[in-house]
PAVOVEX-137437 format. One line per 3 residues: number of its first residue (from 1); their letters; for each residue x, y, z of N, C-alpha, C. Coordinates in pm, whole numbers. Each point is the difference from the previous one (the first is absolute). Example, Ala and Ser with C-alpha at 12.3 -4.5 7.8 and 13.67 -1.06 7.14 Angstrom:
<rs>
1 = AS = 1319/-569/780/-89/119/0/90/120/0; -35/105/-72/82/119/6/-77/109/73
</rs>
This chain:
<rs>
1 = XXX = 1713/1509/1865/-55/-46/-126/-138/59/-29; -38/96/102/-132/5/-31/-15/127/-90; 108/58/-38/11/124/-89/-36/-73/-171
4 = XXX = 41/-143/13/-21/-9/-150/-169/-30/-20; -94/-35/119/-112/-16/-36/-86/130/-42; 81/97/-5/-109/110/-54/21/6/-167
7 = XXX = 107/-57/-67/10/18/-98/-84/-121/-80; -129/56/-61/-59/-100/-76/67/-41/-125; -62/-62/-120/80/-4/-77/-12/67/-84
10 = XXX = -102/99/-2/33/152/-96/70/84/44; 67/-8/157/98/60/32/123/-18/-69; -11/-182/3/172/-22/-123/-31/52/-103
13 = XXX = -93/-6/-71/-2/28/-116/79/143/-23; -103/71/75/22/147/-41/177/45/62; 27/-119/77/183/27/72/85/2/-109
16 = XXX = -44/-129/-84/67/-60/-120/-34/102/-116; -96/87/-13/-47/52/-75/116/199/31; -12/-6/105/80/130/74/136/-14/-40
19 = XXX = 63/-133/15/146/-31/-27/51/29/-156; -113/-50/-90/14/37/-123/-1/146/-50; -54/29/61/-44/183/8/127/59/5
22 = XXX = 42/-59/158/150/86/-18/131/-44/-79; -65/-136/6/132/-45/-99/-10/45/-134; -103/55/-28/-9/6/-171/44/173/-3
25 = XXX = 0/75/125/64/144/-16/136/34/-35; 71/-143/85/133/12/-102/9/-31/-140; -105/-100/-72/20/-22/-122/-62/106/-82
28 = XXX = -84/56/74/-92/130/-118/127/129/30; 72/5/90/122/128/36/83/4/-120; 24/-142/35/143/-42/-132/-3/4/-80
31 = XXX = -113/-7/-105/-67/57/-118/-49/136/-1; -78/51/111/64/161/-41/78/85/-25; 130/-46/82/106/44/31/79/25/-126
34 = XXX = -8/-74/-96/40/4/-114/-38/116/-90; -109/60/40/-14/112/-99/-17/136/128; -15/-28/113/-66/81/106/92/8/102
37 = XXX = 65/125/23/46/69/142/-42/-54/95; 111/-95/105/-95/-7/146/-54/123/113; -3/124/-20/-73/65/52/-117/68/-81
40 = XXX = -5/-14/-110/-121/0/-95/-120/-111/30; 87/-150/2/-52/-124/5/-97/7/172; 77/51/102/-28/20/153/-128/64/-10
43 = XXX = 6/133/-98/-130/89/19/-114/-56/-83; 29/-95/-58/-122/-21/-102/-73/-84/110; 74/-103/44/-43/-123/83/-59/77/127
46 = XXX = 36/64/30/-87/64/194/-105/83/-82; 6/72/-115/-109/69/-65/-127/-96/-39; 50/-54/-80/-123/-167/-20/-68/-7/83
49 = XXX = 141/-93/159/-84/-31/76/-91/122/105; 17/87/8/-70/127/56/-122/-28/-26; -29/-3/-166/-97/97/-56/-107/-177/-28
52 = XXX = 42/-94/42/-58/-82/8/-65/-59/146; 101/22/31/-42/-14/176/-156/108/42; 61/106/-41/-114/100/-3/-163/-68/-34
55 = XXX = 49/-5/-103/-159/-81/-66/-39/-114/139; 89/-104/16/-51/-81/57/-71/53/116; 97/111/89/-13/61/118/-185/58/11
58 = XXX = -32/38/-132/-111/92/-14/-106/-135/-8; -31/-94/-52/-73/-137/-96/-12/-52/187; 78/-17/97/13/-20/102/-62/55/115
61 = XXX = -7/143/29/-62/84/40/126/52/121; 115/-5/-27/75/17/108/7/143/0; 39/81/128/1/106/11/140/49/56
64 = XXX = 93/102/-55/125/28/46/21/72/123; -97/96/37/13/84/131/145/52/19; 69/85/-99/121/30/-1/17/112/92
67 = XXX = 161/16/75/21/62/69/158/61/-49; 47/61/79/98/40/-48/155/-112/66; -33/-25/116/84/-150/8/-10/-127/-20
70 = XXX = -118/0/-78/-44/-120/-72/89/42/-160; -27/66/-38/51/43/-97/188/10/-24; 72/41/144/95/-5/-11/93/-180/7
73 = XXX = -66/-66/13/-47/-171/30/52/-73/-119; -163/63/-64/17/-58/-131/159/57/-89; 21/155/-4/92/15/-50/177/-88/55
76 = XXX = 11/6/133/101/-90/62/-32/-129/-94; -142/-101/-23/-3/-134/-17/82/5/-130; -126/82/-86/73/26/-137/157/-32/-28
79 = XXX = 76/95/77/176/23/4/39/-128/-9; -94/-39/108/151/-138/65/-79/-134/-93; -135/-20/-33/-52/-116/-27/-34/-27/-170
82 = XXX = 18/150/-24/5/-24/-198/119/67/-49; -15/167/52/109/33/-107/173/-5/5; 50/-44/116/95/-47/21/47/-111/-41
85 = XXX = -108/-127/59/45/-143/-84/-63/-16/-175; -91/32/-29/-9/-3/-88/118/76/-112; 54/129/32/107/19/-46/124/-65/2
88 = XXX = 24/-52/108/110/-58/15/-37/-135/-73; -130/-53/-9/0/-159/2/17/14/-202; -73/107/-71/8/47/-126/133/31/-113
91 = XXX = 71/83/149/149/31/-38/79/-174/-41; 0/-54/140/74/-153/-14/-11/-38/-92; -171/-40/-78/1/-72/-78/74/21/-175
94 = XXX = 5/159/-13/72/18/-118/150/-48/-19; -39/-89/127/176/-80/-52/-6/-114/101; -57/-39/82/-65/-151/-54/-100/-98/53
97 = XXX = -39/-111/-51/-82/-93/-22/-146/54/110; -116/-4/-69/-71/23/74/-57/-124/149; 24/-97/-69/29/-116/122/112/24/107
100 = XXX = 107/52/-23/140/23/92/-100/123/65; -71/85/5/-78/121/38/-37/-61/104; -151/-68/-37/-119/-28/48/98/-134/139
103 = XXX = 116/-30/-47/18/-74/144/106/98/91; 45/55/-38/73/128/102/-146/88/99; -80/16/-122/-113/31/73/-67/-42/125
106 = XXX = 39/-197/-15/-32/-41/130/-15/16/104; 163/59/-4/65/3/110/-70/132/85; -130/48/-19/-67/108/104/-13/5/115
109 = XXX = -53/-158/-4/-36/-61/168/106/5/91; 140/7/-84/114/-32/80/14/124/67; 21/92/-98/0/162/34/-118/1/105
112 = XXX = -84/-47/-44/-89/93/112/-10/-49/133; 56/-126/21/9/-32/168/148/77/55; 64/21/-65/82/56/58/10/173/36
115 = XXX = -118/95/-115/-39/104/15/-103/-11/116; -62/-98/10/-119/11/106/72/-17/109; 93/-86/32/96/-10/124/40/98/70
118 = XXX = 45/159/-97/65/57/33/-116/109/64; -68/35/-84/-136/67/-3/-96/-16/53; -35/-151/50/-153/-1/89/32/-45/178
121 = XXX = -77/-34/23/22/-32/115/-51/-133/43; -85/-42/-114/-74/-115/21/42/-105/-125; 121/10/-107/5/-134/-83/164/-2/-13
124 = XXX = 50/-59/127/120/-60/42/88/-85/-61; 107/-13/-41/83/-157/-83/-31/-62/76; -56/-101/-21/-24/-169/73/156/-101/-80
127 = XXX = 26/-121/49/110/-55/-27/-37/-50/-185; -121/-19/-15/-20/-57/-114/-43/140/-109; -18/122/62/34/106/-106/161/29/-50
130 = XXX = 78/-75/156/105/50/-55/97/-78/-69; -77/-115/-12/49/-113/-97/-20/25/-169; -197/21/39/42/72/-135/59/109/-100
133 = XXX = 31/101/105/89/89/-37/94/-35/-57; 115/-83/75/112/-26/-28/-1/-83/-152; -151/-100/-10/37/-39/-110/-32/60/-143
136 = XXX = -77/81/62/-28/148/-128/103/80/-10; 114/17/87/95/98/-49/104/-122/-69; 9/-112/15/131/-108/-64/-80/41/-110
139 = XXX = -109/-53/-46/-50/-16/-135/49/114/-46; -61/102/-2/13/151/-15/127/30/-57; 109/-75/54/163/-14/23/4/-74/-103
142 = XXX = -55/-119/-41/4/-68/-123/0/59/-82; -115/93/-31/-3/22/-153/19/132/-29; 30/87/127/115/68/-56/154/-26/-48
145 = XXX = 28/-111/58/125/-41/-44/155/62/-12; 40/1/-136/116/92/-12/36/115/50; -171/67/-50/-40/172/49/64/1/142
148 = XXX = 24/-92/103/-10/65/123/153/35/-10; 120/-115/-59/98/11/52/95/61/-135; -50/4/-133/50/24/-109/-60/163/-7
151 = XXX = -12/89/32/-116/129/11/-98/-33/-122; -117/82/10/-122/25/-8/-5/49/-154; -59/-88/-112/-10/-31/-80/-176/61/-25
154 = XXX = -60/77/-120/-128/8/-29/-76/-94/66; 6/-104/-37/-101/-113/65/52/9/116; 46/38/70/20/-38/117/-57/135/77
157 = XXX = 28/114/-45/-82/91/38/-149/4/-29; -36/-48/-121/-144/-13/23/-52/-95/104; 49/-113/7/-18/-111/122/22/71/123
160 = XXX = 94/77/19/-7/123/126/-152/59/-14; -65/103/-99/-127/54/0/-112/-84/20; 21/-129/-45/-118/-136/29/-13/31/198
163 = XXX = 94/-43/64/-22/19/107/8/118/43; 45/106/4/10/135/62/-196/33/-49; -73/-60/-74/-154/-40/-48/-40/-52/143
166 = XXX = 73/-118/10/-76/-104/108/-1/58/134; 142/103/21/-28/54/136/-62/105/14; -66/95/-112/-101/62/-7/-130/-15/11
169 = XXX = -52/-122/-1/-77/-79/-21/-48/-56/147; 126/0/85/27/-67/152/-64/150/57; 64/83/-40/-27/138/103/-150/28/-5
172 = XXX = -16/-46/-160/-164/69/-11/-109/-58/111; 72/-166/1/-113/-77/79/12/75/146; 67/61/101/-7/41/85/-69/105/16
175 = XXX = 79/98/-111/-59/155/-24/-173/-11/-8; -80/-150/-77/-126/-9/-3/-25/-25/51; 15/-22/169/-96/-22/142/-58/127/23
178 = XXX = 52/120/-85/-101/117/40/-157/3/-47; 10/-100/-116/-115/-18/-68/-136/-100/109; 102/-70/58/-93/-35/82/-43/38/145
181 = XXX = 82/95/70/-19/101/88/-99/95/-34; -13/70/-111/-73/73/-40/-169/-59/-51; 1/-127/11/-82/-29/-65/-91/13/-147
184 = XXX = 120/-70/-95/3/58/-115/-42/-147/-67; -63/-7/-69/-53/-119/-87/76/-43/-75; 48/-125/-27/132/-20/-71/-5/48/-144
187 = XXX = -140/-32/-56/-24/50/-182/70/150/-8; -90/88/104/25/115/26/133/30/24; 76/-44/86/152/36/-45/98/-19/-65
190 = XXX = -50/-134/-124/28/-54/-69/7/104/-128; -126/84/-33/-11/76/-76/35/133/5; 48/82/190/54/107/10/178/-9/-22
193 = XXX = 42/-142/43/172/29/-66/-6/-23/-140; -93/-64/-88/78/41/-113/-98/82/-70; -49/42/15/-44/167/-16/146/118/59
196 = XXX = 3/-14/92/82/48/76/168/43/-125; 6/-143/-37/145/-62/-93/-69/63/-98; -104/24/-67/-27/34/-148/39/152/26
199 = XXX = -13/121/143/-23/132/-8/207/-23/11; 45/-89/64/172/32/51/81/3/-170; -111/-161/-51/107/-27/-97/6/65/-107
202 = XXX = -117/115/-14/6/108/-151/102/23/-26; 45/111/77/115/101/-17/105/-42/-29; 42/-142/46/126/-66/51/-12/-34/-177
205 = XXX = -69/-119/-45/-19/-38/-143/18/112/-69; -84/97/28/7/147/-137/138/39/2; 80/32/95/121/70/13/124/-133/-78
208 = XXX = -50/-117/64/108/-107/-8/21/-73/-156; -106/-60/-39/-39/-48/-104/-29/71/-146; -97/133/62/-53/128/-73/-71/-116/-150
211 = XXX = -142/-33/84/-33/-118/-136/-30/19/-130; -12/141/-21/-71/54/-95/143/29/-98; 62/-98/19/121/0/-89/50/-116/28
214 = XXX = -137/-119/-57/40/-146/1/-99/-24/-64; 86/-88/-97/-71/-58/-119/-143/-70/48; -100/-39/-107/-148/-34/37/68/-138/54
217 = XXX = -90/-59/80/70/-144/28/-120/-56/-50; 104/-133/-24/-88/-121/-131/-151/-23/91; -63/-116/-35/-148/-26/57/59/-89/83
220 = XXX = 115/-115/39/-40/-76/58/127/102/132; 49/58/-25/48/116/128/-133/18/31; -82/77/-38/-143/97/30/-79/-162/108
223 = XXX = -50/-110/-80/-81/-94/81/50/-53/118; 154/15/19/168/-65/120/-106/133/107; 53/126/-44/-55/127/79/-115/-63/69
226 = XXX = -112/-12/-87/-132/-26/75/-60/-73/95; 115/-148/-63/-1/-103/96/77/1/130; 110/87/6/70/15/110/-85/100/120
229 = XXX = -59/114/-75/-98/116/67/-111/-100/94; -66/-17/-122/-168/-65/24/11/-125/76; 78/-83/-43/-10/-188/25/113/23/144
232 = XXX = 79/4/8/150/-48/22/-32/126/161; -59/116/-17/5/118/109/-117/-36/69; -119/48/-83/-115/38/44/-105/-109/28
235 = XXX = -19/-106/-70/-49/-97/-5/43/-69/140; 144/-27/-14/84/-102/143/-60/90/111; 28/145/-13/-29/44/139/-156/-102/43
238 = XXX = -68/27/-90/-126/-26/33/-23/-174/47; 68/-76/-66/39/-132/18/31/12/183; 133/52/-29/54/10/137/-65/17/143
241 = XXX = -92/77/3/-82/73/104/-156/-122/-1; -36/-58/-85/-89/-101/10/79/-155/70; 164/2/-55/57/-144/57/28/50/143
244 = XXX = 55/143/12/0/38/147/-90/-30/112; -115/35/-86/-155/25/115/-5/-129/38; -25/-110/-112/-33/-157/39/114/-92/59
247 = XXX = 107/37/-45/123/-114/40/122/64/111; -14/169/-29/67/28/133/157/10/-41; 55/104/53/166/-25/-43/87/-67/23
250 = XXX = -41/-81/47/118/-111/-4/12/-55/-112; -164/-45/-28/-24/-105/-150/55/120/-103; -12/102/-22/8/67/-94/140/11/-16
253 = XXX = 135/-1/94/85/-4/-1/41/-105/-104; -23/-101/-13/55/-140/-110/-21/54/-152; -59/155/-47/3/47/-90/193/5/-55
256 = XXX = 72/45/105/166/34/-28/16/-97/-82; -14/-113/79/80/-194/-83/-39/6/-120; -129/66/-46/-71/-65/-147/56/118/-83
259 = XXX = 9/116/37/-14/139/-90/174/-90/-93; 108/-31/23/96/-2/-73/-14/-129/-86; -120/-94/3/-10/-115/-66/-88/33/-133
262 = XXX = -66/85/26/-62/54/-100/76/106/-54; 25/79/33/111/85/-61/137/-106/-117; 72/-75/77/61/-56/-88/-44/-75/-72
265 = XXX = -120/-46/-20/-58/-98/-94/-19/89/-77; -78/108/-28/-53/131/-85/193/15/-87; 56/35/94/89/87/-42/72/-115/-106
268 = XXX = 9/-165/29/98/-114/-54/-127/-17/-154; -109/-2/41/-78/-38/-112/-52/129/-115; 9/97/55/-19/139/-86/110/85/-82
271 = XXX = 129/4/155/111/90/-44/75/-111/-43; 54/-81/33/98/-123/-8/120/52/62; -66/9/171/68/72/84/75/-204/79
274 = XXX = 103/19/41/91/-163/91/67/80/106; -4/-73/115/53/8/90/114/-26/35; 109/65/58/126/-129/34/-55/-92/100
277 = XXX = 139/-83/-6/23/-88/101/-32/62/155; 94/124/-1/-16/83/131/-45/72/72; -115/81/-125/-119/0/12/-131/-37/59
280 = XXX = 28/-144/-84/-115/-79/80/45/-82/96; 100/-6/60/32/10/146/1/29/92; 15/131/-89/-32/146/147/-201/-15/-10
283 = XXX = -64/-51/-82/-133/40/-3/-44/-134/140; 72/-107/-44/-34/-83/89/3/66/185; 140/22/17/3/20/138/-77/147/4
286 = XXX = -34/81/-66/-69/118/38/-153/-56/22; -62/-84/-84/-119/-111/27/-6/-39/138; 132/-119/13/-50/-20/93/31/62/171
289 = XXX = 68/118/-16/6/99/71/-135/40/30; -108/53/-105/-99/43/30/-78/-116/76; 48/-101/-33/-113/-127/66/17/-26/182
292 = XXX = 133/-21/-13/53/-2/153/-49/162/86; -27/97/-93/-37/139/91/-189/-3/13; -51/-87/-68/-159/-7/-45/-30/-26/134
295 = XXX = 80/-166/36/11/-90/111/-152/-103/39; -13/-22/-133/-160/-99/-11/76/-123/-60; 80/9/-39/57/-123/-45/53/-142/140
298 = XXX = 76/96/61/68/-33/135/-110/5/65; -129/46/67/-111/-34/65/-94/-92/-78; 20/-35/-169/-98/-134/-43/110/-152/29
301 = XXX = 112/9/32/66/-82/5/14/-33/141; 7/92/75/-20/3/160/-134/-104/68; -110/72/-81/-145/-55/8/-12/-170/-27
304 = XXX = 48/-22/-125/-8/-123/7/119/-92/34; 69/64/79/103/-125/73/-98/-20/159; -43/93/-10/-111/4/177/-156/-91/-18
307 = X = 34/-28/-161/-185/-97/-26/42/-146/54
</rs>
């Protein structure tokens, strides 16, 4: 219990404040998406956040000391931690609900104990990771539904790209222990992968999209853009790495549970986005999948049967 005493209460704040951040990237996506290419949409957002991070990086006094395998780092982070899921997570949503997104998204943590299993040597399935596994893949099983046994329906392939996101997302967290081997400042590598994603994702957008043969997009596309770049990228990073320093990753972990509550509230009160039944079924046991894998719940309940 003593992990939650570092989090003051501008730590919640700014947790609660982080959750909205990401939850509101699916709602500012889903409104781009409508006039904007998701690999157009990918490069604007790592460009933003680049060229903002930058500023902060400089106002800060941080120094990059680049190397050439520092450099190849950032480009690996880039791959696996923006322009992959963000494509994939962009693609999904042009067919559906940005709430059905943001909770497939959840499911990272799940991916990533089981990528770290395979991959490290030091973060093992324990019985209660593998509880929550199991109940992140039933859910998972929920709301894909028909798709699994009726074949694979649009939505059901985008709900495939939601997670084929999340296990990109799993790899990255491993792939970024180089960042801390190397001794790399988190702002600082925060701002070399998506720098990194702004030099990968040119070409890919110019060739794919070719934007310069897409209509002007309206103003509130253009302010969705800004807010997804600036607020939703660059800003959270910065959020992130201050709830890190003070509360530590564990606490920072309880970001997953909130990011899809805000997301579907945005998406039910903005888009007049509803959930199914099976849906929010599968959101439940993927919840509390993540809770049983946290394992603070089962040690605050432990604690006070021993008072």
């Amino acid at each position: 219990m003593s992990t939650d005493l570092k989090m003051g209460k501008s730590e919640w704040v700014l947790l609660l404040a982080l959750s909205v951040l990401w939850g509101g990237s699916f709602f500012f996506s889903k409104i781009a998406l409508a006039e904007i290419p998701p690999f157009t949409l990918v490069f604007s957002r790592v460009l933003l956040a680049a060229a903002s991070l930058y500023v902060v990086l400089r106002i800060s006094g941080y120094k990059l000391n680049l190397s050439w395998p520092l450099i190849a780092v950032f480009f690996g982070m880039g791959m696996l931690n923006n322009i992959i899921p963000f494509s994939l997570i962009f693609y999904g949503q042009t067919q559906i609900a940005s709430g059905l997104a943001s909770i497939l998204n959840a499911t990272t943590p799940i991916f990533t104990v089981i990528v770290a299993h395979f991959l490290t040597r030091d973060e093992r399935i324990t019985a209660p990771k593998l509880v929550g596994i199991l109940l992140g893949v039933v859910g998972v099983a929920i709301m894909l539904g028909k798709d699994l046994t009726g074949g694979f329906s649009l939505d059901g392939l985008a709900m495939l790209a939601c997670l084929g996101a999340a296990l990109s997302y799993a790899f990255a967290s491993v792939y970024g222990r180089r960042f801390r081997a190397m001794n790399v400042r988190p702002m600082v590598g925060a701002f070399g992968q998506v720098s990194a994603s702004t030099v990968m994702m040119l070409p890919i957008m110019l060739v794919v999209d070719k934007p310069w043969t897409l209509e002007k997009p309206s103003m509130d596309i253009i302010w969705s853009i800004l807010a997804l770049g600036l607020l939703c990228t660059a800003l959270a990073y910065v959020l992130f790495f201050r709830i890190l320093d003070k509360g530590g990753a564990t606490n920072i972990s309880l970001v997953t549970l909130l990011i899809p509550v805000s997301a579907i509230l945005l998406g039910a009160g903005f888009l007049d986005e509803r959930l199914t039944l099976a849906q929010f079924g599968g959101m439940v046991l993927i919840g509390l999948g993540l809770v049983v894998m946290d394992g603070r719940a089962h040690k605050y309940i432990r604690f006070n049967k021993n008072e």
